[in-house]
N, C-alpha and C positions, 0 to 999 in steps of 0.2 A: 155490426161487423160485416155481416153479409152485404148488406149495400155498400160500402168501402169496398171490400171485393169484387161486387158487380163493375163497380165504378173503373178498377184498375184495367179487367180486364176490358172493358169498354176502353179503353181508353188507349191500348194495344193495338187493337183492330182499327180503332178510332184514327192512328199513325197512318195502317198502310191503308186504309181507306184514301187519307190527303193525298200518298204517295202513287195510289192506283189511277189516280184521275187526271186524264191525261189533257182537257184543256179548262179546268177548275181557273189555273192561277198561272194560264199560259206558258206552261213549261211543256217541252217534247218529252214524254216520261221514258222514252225507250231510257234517249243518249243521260237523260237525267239524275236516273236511278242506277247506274254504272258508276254517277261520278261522286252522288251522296250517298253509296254503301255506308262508308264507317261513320255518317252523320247520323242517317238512321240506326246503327247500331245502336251510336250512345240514345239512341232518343228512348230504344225500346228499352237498352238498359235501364236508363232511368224510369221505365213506367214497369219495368219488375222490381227496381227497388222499393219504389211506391207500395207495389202491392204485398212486400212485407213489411213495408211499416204503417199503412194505414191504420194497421191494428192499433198502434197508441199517436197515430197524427193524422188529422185532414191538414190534407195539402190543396190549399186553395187553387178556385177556377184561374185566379189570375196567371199564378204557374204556369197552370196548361197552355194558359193563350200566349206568355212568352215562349214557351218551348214551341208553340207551333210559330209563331211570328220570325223567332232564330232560324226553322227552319227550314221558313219561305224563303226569306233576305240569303241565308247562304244559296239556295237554289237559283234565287234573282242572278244573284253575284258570278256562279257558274253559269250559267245559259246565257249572259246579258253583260257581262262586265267587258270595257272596253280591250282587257288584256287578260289571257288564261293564267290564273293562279291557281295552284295546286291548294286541294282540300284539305291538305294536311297542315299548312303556311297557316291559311286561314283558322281553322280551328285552334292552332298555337297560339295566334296573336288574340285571337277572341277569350283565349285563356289568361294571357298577360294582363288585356285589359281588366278584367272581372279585379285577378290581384290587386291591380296598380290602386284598387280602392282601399285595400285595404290598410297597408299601411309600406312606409318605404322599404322596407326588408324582407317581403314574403317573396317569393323568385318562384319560378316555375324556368327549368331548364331542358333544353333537349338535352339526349345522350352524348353529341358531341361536346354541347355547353358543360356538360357536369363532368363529364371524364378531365376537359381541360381546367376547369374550377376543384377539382378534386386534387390535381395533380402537387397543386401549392403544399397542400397538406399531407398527401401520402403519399406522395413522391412517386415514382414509374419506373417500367422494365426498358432499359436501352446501355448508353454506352458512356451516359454521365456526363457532356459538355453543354457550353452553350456555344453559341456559333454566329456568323453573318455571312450573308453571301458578298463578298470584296471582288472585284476585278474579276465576277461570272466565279470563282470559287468558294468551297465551304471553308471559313475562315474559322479556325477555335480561340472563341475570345475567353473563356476560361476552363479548366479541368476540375469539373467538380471531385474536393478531396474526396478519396476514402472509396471511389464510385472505379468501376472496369476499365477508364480509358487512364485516370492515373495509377494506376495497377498495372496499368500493359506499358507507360510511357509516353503519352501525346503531352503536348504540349502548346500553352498559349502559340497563335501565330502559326500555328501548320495548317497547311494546307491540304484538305481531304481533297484529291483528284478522279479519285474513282471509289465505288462501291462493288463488289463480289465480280471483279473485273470489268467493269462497265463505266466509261468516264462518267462522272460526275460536274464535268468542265462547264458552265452554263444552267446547272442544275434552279428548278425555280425553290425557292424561301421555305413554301410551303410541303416542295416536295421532300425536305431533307430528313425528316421525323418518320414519312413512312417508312425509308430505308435503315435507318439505324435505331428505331425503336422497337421492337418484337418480344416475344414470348420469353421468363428467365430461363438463361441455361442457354438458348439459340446462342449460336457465334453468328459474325459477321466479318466479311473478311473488307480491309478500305486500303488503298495506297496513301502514303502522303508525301506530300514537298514539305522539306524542313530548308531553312538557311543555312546554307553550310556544306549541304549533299547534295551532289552532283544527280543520282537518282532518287526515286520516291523509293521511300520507307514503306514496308509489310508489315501491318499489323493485323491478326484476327484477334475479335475481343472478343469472350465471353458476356453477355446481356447478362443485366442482373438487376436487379431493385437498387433506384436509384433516391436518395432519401435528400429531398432538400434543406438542407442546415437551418435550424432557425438560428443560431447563435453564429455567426461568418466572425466576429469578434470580439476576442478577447487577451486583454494585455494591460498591463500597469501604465496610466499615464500620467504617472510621475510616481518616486518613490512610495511606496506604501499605499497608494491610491489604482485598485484595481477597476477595471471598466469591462463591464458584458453590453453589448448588445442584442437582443431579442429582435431580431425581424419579424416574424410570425409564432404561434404557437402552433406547432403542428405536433405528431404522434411521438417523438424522440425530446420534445423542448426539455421536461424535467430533467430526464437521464442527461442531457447535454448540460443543462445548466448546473449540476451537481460536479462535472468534469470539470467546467471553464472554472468553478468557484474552487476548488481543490486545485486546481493546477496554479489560479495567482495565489493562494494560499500559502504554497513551495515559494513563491516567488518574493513573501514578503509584504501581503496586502494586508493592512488595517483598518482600511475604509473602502466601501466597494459606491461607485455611480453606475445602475441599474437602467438603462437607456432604455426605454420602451417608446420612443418615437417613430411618426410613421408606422407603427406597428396597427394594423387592419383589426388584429383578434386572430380567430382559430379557435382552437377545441376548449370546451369548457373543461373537461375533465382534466387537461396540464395546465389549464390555467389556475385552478385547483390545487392541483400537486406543486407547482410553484409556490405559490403563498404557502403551503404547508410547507417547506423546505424553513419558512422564516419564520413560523409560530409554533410557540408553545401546543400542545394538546389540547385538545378540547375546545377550541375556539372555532364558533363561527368562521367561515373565510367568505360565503355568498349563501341567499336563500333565494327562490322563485315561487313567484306568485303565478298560476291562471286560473281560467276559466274552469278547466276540473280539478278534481282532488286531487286526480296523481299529477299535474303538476306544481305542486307544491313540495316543497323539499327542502331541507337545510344540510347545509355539508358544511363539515366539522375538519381541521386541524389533526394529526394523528399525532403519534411522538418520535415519527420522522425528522430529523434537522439536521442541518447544515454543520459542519463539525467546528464552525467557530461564530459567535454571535457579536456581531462586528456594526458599525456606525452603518445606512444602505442611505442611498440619497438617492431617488425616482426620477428621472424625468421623463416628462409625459408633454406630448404638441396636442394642437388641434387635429389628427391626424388620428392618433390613442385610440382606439374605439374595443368594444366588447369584451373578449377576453382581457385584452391588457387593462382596463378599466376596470374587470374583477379584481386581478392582482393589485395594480396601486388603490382602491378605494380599500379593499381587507387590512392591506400596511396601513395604510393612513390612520383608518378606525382602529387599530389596535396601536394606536403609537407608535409601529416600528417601523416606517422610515421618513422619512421628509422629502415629501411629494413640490418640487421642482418645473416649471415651464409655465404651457398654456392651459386652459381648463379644455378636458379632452372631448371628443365628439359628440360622446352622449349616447352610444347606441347599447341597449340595455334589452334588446329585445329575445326570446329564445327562440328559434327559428328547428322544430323537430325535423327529420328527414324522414321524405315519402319518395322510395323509388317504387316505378314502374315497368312494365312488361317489355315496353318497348325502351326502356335505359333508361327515359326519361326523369325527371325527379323535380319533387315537389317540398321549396326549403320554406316552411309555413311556422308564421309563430303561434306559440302556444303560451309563453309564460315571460315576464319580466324578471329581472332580475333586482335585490335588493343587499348592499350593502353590509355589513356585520350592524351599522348605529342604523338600518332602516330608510336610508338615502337609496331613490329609484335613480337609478344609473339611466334610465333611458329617458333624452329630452323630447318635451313634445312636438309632435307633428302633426297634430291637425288642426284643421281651417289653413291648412299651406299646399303646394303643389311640391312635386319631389323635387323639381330643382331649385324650390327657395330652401328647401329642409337641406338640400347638401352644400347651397353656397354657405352657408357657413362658414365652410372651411375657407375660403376668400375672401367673403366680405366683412372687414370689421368691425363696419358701422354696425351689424348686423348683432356680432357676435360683445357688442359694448351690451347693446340694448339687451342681452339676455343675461351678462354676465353682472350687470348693474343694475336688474330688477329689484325692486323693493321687496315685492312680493316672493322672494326666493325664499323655501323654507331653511332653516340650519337646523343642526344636530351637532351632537357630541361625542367625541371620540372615545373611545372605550375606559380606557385606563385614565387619563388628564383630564378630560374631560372637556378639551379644546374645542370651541364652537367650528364646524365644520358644516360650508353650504351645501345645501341640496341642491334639488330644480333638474338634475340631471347631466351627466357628466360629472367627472371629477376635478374639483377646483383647487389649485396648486396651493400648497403653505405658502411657497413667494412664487410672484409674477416673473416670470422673464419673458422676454422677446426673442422670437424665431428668427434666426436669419434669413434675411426675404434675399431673396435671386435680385441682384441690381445688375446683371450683365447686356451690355449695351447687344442693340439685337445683332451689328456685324460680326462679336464676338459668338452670341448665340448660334448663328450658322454655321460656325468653324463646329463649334461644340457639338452641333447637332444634326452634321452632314452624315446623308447616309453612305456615304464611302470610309469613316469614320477613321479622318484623317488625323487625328492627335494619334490613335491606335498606329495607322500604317505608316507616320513620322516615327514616333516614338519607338519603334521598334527596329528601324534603322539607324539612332539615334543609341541606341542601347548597345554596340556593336564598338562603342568610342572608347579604346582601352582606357583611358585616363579617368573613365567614370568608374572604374573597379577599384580607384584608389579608395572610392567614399566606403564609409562605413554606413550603415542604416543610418545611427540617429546624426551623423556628420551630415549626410545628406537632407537629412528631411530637417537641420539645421542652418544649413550654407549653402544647400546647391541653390542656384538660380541662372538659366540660361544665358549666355554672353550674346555679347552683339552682333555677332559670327551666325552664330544656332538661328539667331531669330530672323536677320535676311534668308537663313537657309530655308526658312521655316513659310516665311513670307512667298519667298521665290516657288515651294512646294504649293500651300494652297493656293498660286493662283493659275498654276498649269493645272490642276482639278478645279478648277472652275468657278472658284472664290472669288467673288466680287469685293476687293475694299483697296479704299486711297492710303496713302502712304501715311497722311494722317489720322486716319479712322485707325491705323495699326498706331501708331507711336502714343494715339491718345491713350488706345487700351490695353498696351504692350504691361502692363502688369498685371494686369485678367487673363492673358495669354501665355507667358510666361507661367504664371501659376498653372493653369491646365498644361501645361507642355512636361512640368516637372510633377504633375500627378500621375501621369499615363507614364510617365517614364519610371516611378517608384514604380508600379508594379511590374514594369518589364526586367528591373534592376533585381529585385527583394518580394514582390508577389504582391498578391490585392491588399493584405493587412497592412502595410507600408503604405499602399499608396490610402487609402482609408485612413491614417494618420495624417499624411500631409494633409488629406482635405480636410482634418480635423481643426488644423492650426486658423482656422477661417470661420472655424463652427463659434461665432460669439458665444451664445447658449452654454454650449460645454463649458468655456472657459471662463466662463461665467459663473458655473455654476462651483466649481472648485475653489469657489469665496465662502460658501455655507457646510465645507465639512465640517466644519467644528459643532455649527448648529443641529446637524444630522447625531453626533454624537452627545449634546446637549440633551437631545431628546429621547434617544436610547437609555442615559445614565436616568431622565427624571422618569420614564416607565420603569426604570427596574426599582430605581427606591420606592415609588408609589406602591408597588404591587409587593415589595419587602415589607412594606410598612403598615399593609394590607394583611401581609400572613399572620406579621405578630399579632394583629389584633384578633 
């Protein structure tokens, strides 16, 4: 033990020895030792860690001699590199790299990286829009509900022109967050241009926590057939999802399609309390496996539920990943609902949080996750690089070769006993096809010009008294723009700067037409409207509304199973 000691503190001194020598390794040590302070910190930190843990490890010569070699090459790099990079740059990306080995999920973030990666989930202090900067002003492309600016009155389409009296006329993109996001409780005082008013509008808003929805929708689409979408799981998803299920409930819903497409994941803990909304007690919903003991763990079902136990039909894309793959794999293995689409991404991995001093934060895994029937949710990824591990999501050819392995393993679902594939990811009861984007790329431009001219058409378009005859579903039934609108429309994008022939428009004047009556439901009846219209296009969905019955087929054969279970 004392020679492990000796060794540590040798090995301290042994630092600023390398660091005292001023033409050892051809470095000027004045300007040197200025610029690799906090290199050498970590160097000496790490040789006080040593010297408490020698006691139960030798930490081999070869260590030492990378830690000195890192801490030549950074010196090289400073004294000697053809352009001055800051030491802080550099020791981040030397941190990314070490990650990037390990597996495609571990992240290491700076403080601004994880404040804006946080924000998805816990939402922020400001004044609740989202915005674009149009014609040099802040444009409000929507009023997040329930949030200080639709409590005070703004609305899509105003125009912020100044902030705490100071124009905002030219303001840049990135600048418009520092102004209107601050501390809760702060007001903020903005003018705005509305259509209609001759002067700008006064508003001061009180800042306040702004909580971003994971649910934006929900609505019966079609008689008795109720529809949630789940964007994200973030800290409100359960309590929101218990609302949207109660409110089509009032409305007459018998059969619910549970849309978890596109959904990334989010918190394990609502992803949790979700499945437990649709299970019985005492049931497994996910367990984790790692490398130590405490992560290990099984989380159980309470006798929380949903106040009606009704047919649920899932669907899930290639897109599906982690939390939402907890909740459809738990349904699936207990038989309660019928899992619908693509087989989902596969990301199965837990990822603990490490912040640090300086904000930073370190999303590392610890443990996988496993299934109710013992199916590892996470596919693999090694012997690949990170970019073949995420085409996936693109490439088919890719995504056959995995989904039609021989070697996949199966399991069985809990109560039926229905063979259910493993290998990672979750694999749908039926296949459907994603609607893939076929829009011709002249169209793509209109769609994807950043003057975001369907927005700034459609909004003058929305002014035509004879559209207040429509009713919602009259409109998202019969409207479609005349021959009139769409010269008008034409003549519009090509004074902004739209390049296309008179043919390239009449070939794809029903692509156009559709986006022209998308963007104008919401100016008409608000985003859930126009999120309908683009529904009538979603094959998938409408597709999917062939297999209610089967959803309830499989509800009725769990409960008798499990009746017939009791008696025994």
């Amino acid at each position: 033990m004392l020679l492990d000691i000796v060794k540590s503190v040798w090995y301290i001194f042994w630092i600023y020895y390398i660091i005292s020598q001023q033409d050892k390794y051809g470095i000027r040590m004045k300007r040197f030792m200025k610029r690799t302070t906090m290199v050498t910190g970590v160097l000496i930190f790490s040789a006080l860690v040593s010297l408490g843990s020698l006691y139960m490890l030798d930490v081999s010569k070869t260590f030492y001699s990378k830690i000195q070699l890192f801490n030549i090459i950074l010196g090289r790099i400073q004294e000697d590199y053809v352009t001055e990079i800051p030491p802080e740059k550099l020791v981040d990306d030397a941190i990314r790299g070490m990650l990037e080995k390990l597996d495609p999920h571990t992240t290491y973030f700076t403080e601004e990286q994880f404040n804006r990666w946080n924000q998805n989930f816990e939402g922020y202090s400001g004044i609740g829009i989202t915005f674009d900067i149009l014609r040099d002003r802040i444009t409000v492309l929507s009023v997040i509900p329930e949030g200080p600016s639709d409590s005070a009155g703004l609305m899509p389409g105003d125009r912020i022109v100044a902030i705490e009296g100071k124009s905002a006329i030219g303001i840049s993109r990135d600048e418009v967050p520092l102004l209107l996001k601050g501390p809760k409780g702060s007001s903020v005082r903005i003018s705005v241009q509305r259509t209609g008013y001759s002067a700008p509008l006064e508003y001061v808003i009180k800042r306040d926590e702004v909580h971003i929805h994971s649910i934006p929708y929900t609505f019966l689409i079609q008689p008795g057939v109720g529809y949630i979408h789940i964007q994200r799981f973030s800290a409100t998803t359960s309590d929101e999802l218990e609302k949207a299920f109660n409110k089509l409930l009032e409305q007459g819903m018998k059969t619910l399609i549970f849309d978890l497409r596109y959904n990334g994941g989010g918190y394990l803990d609502e992803a949790i309390e979700t499945a437990d909304l649709f299970l019985p007690g005492g049931k497994t919903i996910v367990s984790t496996r790692g490398r130590n003991s405490s992560s290990n763990r099984e989380f159980y079902s309470t006798k929380k539920k949903l106040p009606a136990k009704i047919p649920v039909v899932i669907m899930i894309d290639r897109i599906s990943a982690s939390a939402s793959e907890i909740v459809a794999g738990a349904l699936q293995d207990w038989d309660r609902a019928l899992i619908i689409g693509e087989t989902s991404f596969g990301k199965g991995l837990i990822q603990s949080q490490y912040r640090f001093r300086d904000g930073s934060a370190l999303l590392m895994t610890t443990a996988r996750y496993h299934t109710p029937s013992g199916r590892v949710i996470q596919r693999d990824y090694n012997n690949q690089s990170h970019e073949d591990y995420y085409s996936i999501i693109t490439n088919d050819s890719l995504r056959r070769q995995w989904e039609e392995n021989p070697g996949r393993p199966h399991y069985q679902s809990m109560i039926l006993k229905r063979r259910i594939p493993g290998g990672g990811g979750i694999t749908p009861d039926i296949f459907l096809s994603a609607t893939h984007d076929t829009l011709a790329m002249c169209v793509r431009r209109i769609l994807n010009s950043p003057k975001r001219l369907l927005f700034t058409f459609t909004e003058q378009l929305a002014k035509d008294r004879t559209l207040k005859e429509y009713s919602e579903s009259d409109f998202i039934r019969n409207y479609k723009p005349d021959a009139h609108r769409m010269k008008q429309f034409l003549m519009y994008i090509r004074q902004e700067g739209i390049e296309i022939s008179n043919e390239d428009f009449i070939h794809n004047q029903k692509d156009i037409q559709f986006l022209i009556k998308q963007a104008l439901a919401e100016w008409l009846f608000g985003r859930e409207t126009q999120y309908k219209v683009q529904m009538l296009r979603d094959k998938m969905l409408l597709e999917a509304l062939r297999y209610l019955s089967k959803a309830r087929e499989l509800l009725e054969s769990a409960d008798s199973a499990q009746s017939y279970r009791s008696e025994d």
